[in-house]
C-alpha positions in Angstrom: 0.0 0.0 0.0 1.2 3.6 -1.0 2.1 5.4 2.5 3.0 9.0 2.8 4.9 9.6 6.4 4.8 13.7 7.1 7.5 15.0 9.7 9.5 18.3 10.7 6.6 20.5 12.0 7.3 22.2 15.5 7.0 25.6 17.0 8.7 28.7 15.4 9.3 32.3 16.1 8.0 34.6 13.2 10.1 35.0 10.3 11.9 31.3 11.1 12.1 28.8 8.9 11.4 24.7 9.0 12.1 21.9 6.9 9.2 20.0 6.3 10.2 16.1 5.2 7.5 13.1 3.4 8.4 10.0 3.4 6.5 8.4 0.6 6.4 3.9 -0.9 4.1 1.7 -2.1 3.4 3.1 -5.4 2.3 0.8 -8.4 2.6 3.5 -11.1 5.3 5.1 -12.6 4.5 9.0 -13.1 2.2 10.5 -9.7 2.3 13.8 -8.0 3.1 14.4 -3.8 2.7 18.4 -2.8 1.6 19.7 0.6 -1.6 21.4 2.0 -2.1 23.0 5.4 -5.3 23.6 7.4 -5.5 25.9 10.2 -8.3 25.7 12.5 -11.7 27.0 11.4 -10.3 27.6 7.4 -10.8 25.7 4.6 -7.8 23.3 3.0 -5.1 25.2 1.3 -2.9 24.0 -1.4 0.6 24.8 -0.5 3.1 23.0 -3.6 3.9 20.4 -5.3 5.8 18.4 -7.7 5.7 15.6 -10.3 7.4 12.5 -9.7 8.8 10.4 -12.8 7.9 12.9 -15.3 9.2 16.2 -16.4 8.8 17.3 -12.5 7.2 20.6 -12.7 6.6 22.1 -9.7 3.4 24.2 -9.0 3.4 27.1 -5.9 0.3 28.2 -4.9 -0.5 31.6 -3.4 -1.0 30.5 -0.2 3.0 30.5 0.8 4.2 31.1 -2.5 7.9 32.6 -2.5 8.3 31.8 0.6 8.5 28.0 0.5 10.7 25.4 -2.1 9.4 21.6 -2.9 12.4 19.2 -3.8 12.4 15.4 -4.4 15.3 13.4 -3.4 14.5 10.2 -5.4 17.3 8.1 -3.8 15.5 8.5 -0.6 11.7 9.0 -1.4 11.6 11.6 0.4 10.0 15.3 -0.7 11.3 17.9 1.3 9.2 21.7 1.7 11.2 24.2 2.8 9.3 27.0 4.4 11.1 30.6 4.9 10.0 33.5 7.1 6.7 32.3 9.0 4.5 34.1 10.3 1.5 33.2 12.7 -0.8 33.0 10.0 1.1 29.7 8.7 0.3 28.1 12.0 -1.9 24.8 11.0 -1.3 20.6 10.2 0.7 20.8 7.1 -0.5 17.2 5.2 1.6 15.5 2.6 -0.7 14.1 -0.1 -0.4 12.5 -3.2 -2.5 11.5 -6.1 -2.4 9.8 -9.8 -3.9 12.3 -11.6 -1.2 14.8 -12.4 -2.1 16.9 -9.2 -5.9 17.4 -9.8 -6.4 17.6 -6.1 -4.7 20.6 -5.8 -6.9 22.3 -8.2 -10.6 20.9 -6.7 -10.4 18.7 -9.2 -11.1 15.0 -7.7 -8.7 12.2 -8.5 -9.4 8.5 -9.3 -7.2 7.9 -6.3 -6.0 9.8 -3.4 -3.4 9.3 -0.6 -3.0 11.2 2.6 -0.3 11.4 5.7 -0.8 11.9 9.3 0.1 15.9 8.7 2.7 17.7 10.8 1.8 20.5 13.2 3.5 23.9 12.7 3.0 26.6 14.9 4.7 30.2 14.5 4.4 32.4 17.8 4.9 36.1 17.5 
């Protein structure tokens, strides 16, 4: 079974940084997409960024966090790393690793054929 294993959240002064890790296996098909959303309490889902995985690896950044965040893939490790630069308490929410088969149609409401979620990974940025 495809498993997606979310780590690195913690607490964080404002304008810190983390290093958000998913650990991802299990996957029957060759080309898929893993990206991160966050949800703060009371808010609706927000997409966050992603990247494909055994194709041309385009990376999308969406305006929740974009320019301040950078998705990478180490492929010798399956492991997608996000790494998030000056926080601010409005970034404070359960940052979920996800993945999907259908070239990152989740991340645009758009439903997928099959979906995969992580645990998420609490941040929290104090003033």
């Amino acid at each position: 079974d495809v498993q997606l294993q979310a780590s690195g959240g913690g607490l964080v002064q404002t304008g810190g940084s983390l290093r958000l890790s998913c650990a991802f296996s299990g996957f029957t098909v060759n080309k898929y997409v893993i990206g991160w959303f966050r949800q703060a309490p009371g808010k609706g889902r927000e997409a966050v960024a992603s990247i494909d995985i055994g194709d041309d690896g385009r990376i999308d950044y969406f305006d929740s966090m974009k320019g301040r965040t950078t998705i990478s893939v180490d492929n010798a490790k399956n492991t997608v790393v996000l790494q998030m630069n000056s926080l601010k308490p409005d970034d404070t929410a359960v940052y979920y690793c996800a993945a999907d088969i259908c070239y990152g149609s989740i991340w645009h409401d758009i439903p997928c054929v099959k979906d995969y979620w992580g645990q998420g990974t609490l941040v929290t940025v104090s003033s």
